[in-house]
N, CA, C and O atoms as a GROMACS GRO file, in nm:
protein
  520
    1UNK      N    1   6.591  20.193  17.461
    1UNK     CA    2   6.522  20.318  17.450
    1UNK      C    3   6.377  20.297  17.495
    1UNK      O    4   6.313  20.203  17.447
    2UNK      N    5   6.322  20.384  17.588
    2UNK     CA    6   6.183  20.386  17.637
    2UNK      C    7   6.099  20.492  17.646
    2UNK      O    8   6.134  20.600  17.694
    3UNK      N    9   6.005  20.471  17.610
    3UNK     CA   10   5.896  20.600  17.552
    3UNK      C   11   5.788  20.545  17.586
    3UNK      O   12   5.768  20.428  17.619
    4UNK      N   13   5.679  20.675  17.575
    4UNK     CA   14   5.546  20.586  17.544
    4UNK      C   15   5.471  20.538  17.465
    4UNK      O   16   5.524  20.579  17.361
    5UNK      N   17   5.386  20.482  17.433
    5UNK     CA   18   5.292  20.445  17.340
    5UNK      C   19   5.246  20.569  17.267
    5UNK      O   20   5.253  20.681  17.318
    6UNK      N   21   5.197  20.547  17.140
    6UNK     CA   22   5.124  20.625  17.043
    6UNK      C   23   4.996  20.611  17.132
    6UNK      O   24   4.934  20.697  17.195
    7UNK      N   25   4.977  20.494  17.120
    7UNK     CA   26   4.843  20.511  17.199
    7UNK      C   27   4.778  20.593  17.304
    7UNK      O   28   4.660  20.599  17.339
    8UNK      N   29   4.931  20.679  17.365
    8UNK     CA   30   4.898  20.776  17.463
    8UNK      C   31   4.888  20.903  17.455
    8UNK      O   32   4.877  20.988  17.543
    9UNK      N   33   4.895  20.914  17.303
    9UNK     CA   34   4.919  21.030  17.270
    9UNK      C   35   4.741  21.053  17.201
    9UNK      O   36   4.678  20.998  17.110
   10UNK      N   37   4.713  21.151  17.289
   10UNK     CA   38   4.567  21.197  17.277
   10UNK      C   39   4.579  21.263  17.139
   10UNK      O   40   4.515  21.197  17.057
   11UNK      N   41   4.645  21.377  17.081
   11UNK     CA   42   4.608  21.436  16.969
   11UNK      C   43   4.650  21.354  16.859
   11UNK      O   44   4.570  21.360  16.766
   12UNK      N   45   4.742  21.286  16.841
   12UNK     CA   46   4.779  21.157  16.700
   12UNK      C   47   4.637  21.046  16.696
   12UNK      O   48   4.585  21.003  16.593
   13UNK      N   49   4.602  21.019  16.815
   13UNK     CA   50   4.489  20.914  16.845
   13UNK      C   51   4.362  21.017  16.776
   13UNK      O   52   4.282  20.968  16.696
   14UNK      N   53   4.359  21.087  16.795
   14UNK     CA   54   4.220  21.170  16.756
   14UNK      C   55   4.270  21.164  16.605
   14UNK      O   56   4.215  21.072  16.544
   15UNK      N   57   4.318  21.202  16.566
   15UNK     CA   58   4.415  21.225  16.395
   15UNK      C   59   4.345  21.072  16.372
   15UNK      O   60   4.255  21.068  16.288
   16UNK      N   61   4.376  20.964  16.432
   16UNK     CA   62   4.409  20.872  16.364
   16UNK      C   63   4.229  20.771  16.328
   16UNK      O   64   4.195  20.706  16.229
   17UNK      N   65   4.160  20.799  16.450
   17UNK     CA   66   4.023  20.848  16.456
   17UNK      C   67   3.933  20.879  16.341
   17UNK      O   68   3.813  20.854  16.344
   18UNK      N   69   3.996  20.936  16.235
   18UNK     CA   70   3.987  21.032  16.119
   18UNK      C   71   4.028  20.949  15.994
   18UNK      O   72   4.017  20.982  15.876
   19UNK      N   73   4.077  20.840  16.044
   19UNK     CA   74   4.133  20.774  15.902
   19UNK      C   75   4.032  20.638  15.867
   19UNK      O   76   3.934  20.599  15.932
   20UNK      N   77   4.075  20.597  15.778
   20UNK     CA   78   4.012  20.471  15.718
   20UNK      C   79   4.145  20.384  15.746
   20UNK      O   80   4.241  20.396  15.671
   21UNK      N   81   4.148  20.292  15.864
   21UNK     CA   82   4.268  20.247  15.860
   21UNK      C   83   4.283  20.102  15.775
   21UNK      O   84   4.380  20.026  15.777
   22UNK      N   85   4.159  20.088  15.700
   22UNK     CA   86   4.176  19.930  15.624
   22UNK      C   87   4.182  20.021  15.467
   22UNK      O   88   4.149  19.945  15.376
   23UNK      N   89   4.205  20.121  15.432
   23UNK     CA   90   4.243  20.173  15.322
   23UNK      C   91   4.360  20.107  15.271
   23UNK      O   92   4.421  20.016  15.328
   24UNK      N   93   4.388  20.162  15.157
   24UNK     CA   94   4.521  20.086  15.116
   24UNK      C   95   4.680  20.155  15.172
   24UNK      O   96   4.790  20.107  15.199
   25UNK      N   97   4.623  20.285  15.172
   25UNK     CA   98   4.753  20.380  15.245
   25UNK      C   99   4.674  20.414  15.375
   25UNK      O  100   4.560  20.367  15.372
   26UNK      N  101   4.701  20.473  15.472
   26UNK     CA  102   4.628  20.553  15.554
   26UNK      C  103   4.787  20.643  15.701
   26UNK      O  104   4.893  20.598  15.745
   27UNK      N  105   4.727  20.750  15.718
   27UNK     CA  106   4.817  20.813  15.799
   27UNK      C  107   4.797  20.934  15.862
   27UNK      O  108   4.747  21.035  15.812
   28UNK      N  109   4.843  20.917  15.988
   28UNK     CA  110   4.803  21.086  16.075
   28UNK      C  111   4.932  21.104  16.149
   28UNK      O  112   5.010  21.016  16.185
   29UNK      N  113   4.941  21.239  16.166
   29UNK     CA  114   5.006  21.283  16.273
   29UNK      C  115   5.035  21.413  16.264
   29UNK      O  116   4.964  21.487  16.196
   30UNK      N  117   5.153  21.465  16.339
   30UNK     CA  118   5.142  21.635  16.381
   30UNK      C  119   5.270  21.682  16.238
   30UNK      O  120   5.336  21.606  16.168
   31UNK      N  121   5.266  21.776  16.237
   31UNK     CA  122   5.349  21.840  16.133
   31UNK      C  123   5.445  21.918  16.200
   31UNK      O  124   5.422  22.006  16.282
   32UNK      N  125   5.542  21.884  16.166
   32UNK     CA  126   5.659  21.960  16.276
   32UNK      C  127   5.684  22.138  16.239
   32UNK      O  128   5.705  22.187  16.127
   33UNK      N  129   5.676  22.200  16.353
   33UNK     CA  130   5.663  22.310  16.259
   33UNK      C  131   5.782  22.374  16.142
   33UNK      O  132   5.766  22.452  16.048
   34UNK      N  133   5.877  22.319  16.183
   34UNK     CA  134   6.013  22.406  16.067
   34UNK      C  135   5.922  22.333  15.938
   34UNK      O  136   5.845  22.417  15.892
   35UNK      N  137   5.911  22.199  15.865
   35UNK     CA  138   5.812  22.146  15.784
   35UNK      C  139   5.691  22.229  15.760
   35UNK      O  140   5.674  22.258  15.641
   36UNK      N  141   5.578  22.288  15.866
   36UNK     CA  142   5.455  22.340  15.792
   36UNK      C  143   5.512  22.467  15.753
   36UNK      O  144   5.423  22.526  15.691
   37UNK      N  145   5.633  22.550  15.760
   37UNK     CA  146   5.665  22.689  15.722
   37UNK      C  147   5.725  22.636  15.593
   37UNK      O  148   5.717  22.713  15.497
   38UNK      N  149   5.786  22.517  15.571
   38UNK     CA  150   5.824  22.538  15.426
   38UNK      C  151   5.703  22.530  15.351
   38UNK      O  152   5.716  22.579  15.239
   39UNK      N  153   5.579  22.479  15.378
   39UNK     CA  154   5.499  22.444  15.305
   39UNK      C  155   5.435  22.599  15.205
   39UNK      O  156   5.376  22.601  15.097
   40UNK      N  157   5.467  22.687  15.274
   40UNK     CA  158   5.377  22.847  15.212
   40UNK      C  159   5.231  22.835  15.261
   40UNK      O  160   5.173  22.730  15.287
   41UNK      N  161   5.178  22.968  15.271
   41UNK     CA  162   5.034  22.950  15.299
   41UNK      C  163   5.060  22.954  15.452
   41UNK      O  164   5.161  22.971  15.520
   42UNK      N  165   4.896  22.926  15.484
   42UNK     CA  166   4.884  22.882  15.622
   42UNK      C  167   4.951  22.790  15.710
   42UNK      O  168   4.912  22.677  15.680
   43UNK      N  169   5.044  22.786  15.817
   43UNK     CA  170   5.118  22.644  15.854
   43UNK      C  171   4.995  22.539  15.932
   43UNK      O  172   4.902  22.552  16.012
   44UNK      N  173   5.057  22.438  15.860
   44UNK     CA  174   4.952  22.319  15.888
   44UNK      C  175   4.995  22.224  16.051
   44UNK      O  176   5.100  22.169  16.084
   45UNK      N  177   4.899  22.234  16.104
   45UNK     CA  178   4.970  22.164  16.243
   45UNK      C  179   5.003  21.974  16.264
   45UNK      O  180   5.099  21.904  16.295
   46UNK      N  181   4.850  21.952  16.225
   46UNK     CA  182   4.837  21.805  16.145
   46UNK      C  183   4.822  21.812  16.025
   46UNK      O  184   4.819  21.902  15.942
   47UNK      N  185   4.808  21.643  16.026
   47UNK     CA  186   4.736  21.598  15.870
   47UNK      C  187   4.668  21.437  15.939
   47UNK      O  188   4.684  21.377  16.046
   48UNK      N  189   4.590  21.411  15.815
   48UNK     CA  190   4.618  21.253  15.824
   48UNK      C  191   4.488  21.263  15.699
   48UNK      O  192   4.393  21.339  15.678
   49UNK      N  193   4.540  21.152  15.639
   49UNK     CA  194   4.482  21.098  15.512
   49UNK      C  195   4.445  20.911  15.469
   49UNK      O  196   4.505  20.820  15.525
   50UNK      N  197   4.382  20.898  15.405
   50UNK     CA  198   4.344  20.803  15.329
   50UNK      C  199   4.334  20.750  15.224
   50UNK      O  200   4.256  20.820  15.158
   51UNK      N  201   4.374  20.649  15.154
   51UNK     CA  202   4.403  20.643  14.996
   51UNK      C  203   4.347  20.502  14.995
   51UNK      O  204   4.377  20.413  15.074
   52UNK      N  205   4.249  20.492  14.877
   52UNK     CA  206   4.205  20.348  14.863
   52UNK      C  207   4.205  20.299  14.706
   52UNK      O  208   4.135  20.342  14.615
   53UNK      N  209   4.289  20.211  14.702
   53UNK     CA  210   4.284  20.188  14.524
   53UNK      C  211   4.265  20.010  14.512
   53UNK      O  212   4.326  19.909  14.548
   54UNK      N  213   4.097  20.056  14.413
   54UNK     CA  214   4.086  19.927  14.387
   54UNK      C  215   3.990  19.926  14.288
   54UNK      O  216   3.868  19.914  14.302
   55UNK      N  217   4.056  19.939  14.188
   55UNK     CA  218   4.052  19.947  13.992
   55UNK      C  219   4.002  20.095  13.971
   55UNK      O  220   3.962  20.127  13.859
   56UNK      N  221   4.003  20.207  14.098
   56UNK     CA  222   4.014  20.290  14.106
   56UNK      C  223   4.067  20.407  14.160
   56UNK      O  224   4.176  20.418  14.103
   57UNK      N  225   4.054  20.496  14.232
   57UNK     CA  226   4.125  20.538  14.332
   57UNK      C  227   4.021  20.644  14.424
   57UNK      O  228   3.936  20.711  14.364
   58UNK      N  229   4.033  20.651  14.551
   58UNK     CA  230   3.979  20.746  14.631
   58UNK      C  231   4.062  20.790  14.752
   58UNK      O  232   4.154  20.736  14.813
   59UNK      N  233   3.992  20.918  14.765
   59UNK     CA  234   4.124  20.990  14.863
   59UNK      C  235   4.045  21.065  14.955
   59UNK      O  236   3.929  21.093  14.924
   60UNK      N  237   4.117  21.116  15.117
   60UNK     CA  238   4.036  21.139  15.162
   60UNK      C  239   4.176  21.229  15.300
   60UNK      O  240   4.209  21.154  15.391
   61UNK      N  241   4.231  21.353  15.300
   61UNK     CA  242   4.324  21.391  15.307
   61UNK      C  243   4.252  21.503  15.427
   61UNK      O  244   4.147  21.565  15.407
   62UNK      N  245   4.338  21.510  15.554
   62UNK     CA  246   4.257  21.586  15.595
   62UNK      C  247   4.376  21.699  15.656
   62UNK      O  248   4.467  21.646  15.720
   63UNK      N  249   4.382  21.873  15.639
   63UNK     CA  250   4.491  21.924  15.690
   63UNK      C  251   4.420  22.017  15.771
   63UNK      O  252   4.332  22.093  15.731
   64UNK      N  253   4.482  22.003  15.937
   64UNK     CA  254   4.454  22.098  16.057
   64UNK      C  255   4.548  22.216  16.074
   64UNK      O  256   4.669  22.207  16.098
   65UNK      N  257   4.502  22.290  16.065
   65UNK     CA  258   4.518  22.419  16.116
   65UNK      C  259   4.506  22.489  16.244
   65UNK      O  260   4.403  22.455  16.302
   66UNK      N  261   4.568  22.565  16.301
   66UNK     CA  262   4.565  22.710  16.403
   66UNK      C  263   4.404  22.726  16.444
   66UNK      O  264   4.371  22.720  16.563
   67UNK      N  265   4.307  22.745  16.339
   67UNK     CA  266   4.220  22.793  16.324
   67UNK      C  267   4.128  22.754  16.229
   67UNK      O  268   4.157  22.682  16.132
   68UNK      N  269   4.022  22.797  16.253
   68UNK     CA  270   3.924  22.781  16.153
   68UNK      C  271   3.920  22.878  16.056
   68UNK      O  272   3.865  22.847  15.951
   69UNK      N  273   3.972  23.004  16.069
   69UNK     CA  274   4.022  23.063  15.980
   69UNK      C  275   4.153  23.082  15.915
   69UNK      O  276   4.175  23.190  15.860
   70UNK      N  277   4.244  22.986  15.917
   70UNK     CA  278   4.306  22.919  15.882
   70UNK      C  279   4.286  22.847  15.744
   70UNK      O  280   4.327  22.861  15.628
   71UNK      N  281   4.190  22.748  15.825
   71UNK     CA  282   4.167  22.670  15.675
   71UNK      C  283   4.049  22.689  15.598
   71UNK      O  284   3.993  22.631  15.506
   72UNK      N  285   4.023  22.835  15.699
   72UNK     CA  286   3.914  22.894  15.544
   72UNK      C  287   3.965  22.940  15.434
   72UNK      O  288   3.935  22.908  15.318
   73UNK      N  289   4.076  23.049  15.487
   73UNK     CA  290   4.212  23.079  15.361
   73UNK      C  291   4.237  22.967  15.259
   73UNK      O  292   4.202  22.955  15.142
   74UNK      N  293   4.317  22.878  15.351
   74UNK     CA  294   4.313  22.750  15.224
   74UNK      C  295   4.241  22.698  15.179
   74UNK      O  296   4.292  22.641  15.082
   75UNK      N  297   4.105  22.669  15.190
   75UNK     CA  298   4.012  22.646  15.090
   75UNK      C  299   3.980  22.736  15.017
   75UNK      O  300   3.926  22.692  14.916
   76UNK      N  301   3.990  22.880  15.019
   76UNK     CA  302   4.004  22.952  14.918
   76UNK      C  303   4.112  22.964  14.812
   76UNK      O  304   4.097  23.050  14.725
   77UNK      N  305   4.212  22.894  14.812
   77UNK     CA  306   4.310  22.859  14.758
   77UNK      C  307   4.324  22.782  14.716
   77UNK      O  308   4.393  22.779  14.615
   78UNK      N  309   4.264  22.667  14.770
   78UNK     CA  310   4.225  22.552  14.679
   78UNK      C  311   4.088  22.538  14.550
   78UNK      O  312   4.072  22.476  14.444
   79UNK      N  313   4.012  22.632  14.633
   79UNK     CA  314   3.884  22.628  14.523
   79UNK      C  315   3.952  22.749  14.404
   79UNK      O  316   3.894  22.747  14.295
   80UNK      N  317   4.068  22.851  14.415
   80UNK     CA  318   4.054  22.882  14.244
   80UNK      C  319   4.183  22.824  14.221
   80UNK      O  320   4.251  22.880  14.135
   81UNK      N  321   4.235  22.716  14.284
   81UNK     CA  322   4.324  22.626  14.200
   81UNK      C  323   4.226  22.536  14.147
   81UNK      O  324   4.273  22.500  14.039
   82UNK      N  325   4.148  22.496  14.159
   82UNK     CA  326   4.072  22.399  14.124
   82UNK      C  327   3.942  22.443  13.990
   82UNK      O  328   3.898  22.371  13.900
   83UNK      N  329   3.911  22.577  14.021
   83UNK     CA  330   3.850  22.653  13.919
   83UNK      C  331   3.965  22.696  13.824
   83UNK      O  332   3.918  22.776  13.743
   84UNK      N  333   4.091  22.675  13.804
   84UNK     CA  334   4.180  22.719  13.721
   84UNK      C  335   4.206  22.620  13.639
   84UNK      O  336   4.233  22.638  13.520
   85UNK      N  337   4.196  22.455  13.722
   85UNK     CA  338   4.214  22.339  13.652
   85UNK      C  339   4.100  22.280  13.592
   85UNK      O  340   4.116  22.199  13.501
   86UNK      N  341   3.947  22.318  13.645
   86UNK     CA  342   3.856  22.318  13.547
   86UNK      C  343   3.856  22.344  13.420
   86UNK      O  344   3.819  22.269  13.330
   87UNK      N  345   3.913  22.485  13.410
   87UNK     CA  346   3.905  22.520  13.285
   87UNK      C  347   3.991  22.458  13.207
   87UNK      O  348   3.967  22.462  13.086
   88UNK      N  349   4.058  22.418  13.234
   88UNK     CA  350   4.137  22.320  13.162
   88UNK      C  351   4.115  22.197  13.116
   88UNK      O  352   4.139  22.109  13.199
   89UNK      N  353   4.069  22.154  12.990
   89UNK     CA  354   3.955  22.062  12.929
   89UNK      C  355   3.984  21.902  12.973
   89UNK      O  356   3.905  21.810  12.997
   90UNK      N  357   4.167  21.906  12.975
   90UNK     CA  358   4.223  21.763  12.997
   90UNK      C  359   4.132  21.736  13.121
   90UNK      O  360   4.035  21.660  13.116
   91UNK      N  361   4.173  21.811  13.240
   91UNK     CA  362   4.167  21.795  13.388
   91UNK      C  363   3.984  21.851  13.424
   91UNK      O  364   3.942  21.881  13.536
   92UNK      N  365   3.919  21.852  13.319
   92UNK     CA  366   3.775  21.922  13.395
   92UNK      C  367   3.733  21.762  13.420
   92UNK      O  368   3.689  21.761  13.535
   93UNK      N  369   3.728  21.659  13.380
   93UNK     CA  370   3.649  21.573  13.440
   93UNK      C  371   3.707  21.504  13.571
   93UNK      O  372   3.646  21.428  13.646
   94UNK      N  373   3.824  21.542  13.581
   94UNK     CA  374   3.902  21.466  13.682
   94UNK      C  375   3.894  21.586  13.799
   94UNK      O  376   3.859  21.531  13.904
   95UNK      N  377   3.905  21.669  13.811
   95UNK     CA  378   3.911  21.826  13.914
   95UNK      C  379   3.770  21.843  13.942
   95UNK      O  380   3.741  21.903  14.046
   96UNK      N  381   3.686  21.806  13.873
   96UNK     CA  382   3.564  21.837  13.876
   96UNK      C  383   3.440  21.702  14.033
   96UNK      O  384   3.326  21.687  14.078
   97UNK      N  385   3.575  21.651  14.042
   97UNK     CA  386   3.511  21.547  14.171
   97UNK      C  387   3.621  21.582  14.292
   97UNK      O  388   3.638  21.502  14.384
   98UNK      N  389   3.676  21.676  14.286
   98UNK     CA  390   3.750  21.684  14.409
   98UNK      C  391   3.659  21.804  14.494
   98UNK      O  392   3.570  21.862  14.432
   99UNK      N  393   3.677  21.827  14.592
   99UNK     CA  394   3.570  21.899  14.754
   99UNK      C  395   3.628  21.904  14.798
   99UNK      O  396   3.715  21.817  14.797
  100UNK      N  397   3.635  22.016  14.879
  100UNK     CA  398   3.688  22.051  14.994
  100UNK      C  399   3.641  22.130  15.108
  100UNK      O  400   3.632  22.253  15.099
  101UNK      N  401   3.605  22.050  15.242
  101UNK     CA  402   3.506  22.122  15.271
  101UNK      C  403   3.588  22.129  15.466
  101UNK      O  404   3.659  22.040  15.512
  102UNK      N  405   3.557  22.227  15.522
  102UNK     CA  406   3.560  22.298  15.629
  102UNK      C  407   3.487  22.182  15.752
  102UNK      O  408   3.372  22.139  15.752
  103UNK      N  409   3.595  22.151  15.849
  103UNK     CA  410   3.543  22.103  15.957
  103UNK      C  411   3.627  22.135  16.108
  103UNK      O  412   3.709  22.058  16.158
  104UNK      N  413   3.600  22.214  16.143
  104UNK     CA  414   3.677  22.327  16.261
  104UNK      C  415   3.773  22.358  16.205
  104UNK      O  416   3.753  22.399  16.090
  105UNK      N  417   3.894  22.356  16.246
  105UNK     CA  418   3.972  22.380  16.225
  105UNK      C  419   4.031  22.353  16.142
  105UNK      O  420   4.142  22.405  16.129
  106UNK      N  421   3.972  22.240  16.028
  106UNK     CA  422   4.038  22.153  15.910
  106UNK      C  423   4.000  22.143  15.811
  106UNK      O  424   3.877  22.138  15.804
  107UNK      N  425   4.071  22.134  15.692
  107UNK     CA  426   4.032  22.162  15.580
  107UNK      C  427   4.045  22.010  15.492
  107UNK      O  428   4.151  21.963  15.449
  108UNK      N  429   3.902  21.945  15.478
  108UNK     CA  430   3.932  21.811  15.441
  108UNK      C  431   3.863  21.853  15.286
  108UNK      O  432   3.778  21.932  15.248
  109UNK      N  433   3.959  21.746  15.221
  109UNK     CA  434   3.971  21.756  15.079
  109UNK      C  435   3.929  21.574  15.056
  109UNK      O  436   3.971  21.488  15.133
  110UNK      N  437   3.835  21.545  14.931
  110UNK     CA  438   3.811  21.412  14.895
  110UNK      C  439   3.800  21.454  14.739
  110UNK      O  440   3.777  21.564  14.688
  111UNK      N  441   3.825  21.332  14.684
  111UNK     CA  442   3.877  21.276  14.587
  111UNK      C  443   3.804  21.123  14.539
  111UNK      O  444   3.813  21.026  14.614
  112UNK      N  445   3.736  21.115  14.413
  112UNK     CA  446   3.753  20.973  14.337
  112UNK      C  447   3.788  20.990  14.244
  112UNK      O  448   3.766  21.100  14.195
  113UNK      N  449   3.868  20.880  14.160
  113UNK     CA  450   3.894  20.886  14.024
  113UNK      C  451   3.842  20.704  14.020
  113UNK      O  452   3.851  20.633  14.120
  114UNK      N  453   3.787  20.653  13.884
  114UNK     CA  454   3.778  20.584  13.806
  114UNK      C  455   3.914  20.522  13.761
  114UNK      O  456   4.027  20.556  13.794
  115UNK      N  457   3.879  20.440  13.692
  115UNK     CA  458   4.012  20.342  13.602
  115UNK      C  459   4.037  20.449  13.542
  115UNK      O  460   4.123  20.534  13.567
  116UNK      N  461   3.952  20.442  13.452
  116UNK     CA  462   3.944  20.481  13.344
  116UNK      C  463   3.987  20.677  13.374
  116UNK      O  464   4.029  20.744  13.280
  117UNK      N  465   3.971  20.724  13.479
  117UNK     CA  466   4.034  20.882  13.456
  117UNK      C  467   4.202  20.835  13.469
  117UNK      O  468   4.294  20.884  13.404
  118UNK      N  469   4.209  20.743  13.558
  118UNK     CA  470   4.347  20.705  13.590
  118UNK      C  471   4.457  20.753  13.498
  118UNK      O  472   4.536  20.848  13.494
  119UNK      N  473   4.412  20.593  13.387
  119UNK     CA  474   4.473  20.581  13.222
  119UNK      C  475   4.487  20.730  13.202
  119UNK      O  476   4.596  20.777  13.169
  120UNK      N  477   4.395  20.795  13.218
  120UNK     CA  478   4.378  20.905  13.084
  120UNK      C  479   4.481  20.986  13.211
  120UNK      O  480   4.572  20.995  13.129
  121UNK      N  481   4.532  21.040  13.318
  121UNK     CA  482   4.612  21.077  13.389
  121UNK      C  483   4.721  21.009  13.330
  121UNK      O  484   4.765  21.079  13.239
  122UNK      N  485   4.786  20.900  13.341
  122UNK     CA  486   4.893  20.844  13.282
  122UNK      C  487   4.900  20.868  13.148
  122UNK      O  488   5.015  20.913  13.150
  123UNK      N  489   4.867  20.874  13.029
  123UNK     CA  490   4.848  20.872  12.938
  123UNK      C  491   4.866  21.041  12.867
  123UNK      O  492   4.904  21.075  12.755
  124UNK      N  493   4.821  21.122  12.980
  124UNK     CA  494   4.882  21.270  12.948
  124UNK      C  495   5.030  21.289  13.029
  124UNK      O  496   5.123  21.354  12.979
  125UNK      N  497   5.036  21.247  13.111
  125UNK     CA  498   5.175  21.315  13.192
  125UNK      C  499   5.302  21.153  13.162
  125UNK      O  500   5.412  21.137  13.214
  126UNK      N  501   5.238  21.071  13.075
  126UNK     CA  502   5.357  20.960  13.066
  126UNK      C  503   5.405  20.889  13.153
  126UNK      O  504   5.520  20.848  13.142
  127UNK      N  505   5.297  20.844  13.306
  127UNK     CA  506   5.296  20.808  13.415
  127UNK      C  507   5.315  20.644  13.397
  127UNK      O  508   5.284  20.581  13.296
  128UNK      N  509   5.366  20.596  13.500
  128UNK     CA  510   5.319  20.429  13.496
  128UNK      C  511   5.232  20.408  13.520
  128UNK      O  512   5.164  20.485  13.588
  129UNK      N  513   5.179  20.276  13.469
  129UNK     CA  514   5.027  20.223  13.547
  129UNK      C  515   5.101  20.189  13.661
  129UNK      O  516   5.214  20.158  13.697
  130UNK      N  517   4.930  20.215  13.724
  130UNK     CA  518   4.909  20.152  13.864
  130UNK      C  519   4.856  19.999  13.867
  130UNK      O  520   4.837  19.942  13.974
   0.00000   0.00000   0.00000
């Protein structure tokens, strides 16, 4: 079987551009569309994200859109999910460091948690440690 390189692929390479690739997870690419219609909401064209855990955790998730108005919608959707989980006393210190902020067409979302919010995540939902 013969194909080309990822490497030739201009829009995954730009995606990938976007990542932290010495993270502990890291990943980009296009979203097929039957996939971004199950998702609800706006259909997402890419993604690519970052996850770094080390005695803590940080995240760094980025979803492209159609448009820039696109993922203005979803950040409005994310900010009163996120004002909904504020109010919620367990989750205000942990919800209370997540952002999400507008960059053309994309709606990048970051994230830290501590050890210590970790535990207290495991410790309400009966999770394993990490």
């Amino acid at each position: 079987m013969s194909g080309s390189s990822l490497k030739d692929n201009s829009e995954v390479m730009k995606l990938v551009g976007k990542v932290n690739t010495s993270a502990t997870i890291s990943a980009a690419g296009m979203v097929p569309p039957k996939a971004a219609s199950m998702m609800g909401g706006k259909p997402t064209k890419a993604a690519y994200m970052s996850i770094g855990v080390d005695g803590g955790m940080s995240a760094k998730v980025g979803l492209v859109f159609e448009s820039g108005d696109d993922a203005k919608a979803t950040k409005k959707q994310l900010d009163m999910a996120l004002a909904l989980g504020i109010s919620e006393a367990d989750f205000k210190d942990i919800i209370k460091g997540v952002s999400g902020k507008i960059k053309g067409s994309a709606l990048v979302v970051e994230t830290k948690l501590s050890g210590k919010q970790i535990e207290k995540l495991q410790g309400m939902r009966g999770g394993p440690p990490l």
